[in-house]
MARVEX-221944 format. One record per residue (C-alpha): y, z, x; residue number from 1; residue in one letter. Coordinates in steps of 0.5 Angstrom, whole numbers. Each point is the difference from the previous one (the first is absolute). Example, Ala and Ser with C-alpha at 12.3 -4.5 7.8 and 13.67 -1.06 7.14 Angstrom:
rec north = -9	up = 16	east = 25	lose = 1	baro = A
rec north = 7	up = -2	east = 2	lose = 2	baro = S
This chain:
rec north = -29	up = -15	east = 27	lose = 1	baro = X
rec north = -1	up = 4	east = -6	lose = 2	baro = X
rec north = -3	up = -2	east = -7	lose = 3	baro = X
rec north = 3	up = 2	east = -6	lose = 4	baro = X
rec north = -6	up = 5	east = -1	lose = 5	baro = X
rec north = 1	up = 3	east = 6	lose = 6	baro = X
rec north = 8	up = 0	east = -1	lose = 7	baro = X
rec north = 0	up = 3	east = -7	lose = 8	baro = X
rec north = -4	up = 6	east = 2	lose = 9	baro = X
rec north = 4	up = 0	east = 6	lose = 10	baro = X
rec north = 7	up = 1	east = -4	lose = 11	baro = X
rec north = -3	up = 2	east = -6	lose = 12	baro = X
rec north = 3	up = -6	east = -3	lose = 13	baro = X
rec north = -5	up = -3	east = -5	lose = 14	baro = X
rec north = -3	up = -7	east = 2	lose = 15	baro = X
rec north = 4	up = -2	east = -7	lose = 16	baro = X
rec north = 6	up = 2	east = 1	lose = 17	baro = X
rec north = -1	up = -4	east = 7	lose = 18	baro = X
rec north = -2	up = -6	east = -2	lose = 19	baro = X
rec north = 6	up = 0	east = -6	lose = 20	baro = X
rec north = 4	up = 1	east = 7	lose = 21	baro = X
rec north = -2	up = -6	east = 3	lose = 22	baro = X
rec north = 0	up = -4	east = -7	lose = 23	baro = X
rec north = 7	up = 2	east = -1	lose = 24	baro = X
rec north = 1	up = -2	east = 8	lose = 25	baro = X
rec north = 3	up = 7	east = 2	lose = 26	baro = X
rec north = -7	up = 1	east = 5	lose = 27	baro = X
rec north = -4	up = -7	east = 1	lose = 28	baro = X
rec north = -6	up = 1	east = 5	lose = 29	baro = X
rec north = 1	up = -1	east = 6	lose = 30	baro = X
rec north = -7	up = -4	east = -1	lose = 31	baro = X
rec north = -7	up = -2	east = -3	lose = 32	baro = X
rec north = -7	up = 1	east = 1	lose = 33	baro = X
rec north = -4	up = -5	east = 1	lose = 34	baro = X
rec north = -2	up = 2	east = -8	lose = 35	baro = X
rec north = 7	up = 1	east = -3	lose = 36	baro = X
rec north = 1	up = 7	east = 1	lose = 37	baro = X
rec north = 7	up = 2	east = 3	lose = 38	baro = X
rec north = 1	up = 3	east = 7	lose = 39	baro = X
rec north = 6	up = 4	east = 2	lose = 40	baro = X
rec north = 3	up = 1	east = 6	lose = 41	baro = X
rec north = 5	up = 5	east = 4	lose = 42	baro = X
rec north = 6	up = -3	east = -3	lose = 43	baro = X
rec north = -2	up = 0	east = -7	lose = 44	baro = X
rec north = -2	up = 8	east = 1	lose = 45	baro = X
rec north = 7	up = 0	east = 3	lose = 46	baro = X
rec north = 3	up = -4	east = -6	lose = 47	baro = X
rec north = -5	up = 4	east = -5	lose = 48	baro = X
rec north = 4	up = 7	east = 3	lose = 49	baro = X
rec north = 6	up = -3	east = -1	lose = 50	baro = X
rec north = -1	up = -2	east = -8	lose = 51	baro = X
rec north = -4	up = 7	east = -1	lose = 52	baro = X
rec north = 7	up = 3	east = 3	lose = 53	baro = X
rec north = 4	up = -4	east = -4	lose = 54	baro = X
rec north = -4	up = 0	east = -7	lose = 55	baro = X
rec north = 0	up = 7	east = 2	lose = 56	baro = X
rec north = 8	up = 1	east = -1	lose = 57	baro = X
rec north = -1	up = -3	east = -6	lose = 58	baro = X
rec north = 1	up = -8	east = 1	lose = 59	baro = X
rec north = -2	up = -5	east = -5	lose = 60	baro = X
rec north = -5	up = -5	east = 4	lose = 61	baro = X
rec north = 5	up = -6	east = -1	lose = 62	baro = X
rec north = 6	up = 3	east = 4	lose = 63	baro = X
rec north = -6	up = 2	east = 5	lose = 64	baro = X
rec north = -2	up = -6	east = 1	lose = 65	baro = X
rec north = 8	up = -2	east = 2	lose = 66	baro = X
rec north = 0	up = 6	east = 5	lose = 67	baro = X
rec north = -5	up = -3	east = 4	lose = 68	baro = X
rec north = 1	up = -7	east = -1	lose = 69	baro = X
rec north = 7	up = 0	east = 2	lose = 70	baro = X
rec north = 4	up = 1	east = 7	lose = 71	baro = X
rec north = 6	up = 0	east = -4	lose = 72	baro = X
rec north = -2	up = 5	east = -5	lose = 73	baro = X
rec north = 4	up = 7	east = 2	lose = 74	baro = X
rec north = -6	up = 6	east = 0	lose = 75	baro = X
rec north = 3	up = 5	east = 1	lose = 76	baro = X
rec north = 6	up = -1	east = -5	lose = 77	baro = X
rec north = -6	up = -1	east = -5	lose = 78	baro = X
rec north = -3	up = 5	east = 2	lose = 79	baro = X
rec north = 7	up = 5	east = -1	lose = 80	baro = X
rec north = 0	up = -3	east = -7	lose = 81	baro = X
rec north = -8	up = 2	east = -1	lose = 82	baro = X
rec north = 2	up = 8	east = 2	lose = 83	baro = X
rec north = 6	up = 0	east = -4	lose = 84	baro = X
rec north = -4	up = -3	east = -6	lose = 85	baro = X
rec north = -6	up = 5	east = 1	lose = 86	baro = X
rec north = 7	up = 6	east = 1	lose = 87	baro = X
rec north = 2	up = -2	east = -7	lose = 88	baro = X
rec north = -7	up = 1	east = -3	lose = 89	baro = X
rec north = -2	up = 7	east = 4	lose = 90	baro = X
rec north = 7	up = 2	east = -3	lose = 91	baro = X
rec north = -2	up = -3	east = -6	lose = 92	baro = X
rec north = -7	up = 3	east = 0	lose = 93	baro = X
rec north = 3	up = 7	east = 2	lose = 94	baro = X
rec north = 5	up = -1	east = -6	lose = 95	baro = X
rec north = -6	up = 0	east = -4	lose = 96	baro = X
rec north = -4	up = 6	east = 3	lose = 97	baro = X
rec north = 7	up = 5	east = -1	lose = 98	baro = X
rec north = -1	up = -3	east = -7	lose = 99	baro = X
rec north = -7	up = 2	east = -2	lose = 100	baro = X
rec north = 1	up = 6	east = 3	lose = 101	baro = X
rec north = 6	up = 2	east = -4	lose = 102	baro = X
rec north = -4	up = -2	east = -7	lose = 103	baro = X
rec north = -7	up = 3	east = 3	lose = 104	baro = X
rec north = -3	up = 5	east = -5	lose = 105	baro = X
């Protein structure tokens, strides 16, 4: 079992942004400490990766939170869905760039 501490400095995720997770019940503890403090264990890095890759693609917390929480919930078709949402915006972003270019003094 990890702390949050330890798992912050671990992931590079802030000890903030870990207890936002929990309070939101996206990555609740796998325990306490006798003085309160939150421990982790395997299964919670394990889901910890899975939101970082997630959040990574740009998902919104609450859908994530759907991912993990439900079997039913299709993965890989969210996961499709993300890709070409993130296509859109690097074709938009390069769009842009062209453009920019194009009037650079």
């Amino acid at each position: 079992m990890r702390t949050v501490k330890e798992v912050s400095e671990l992931t590079g995720i802030s000890v903030r942004t870990l207890q936002y997770y929990d309070k939101i019940g996206l990555l609740p503890p796998s325990g306490h400490t006798d003085a309160g403090y939150r421990l982790y264990d395997d299964a919670a890095l394990e889901r910890l990766q899975q939101i970082l890759l997630f959040r990574e693609l740009a998902f919104p917390l609450s859908e994530i939170k759907a991912i993990l929480e439900s079997p039913d919930f299709d993965r890989n078709k969210a996961l499709r869905q993300q890709i070409e949402l993130l296509e859109l915006k690097k074709e938009h972003l390069e769009t842009l760039i062209l453009f920019a270019r194009g009037i650079e003094l």
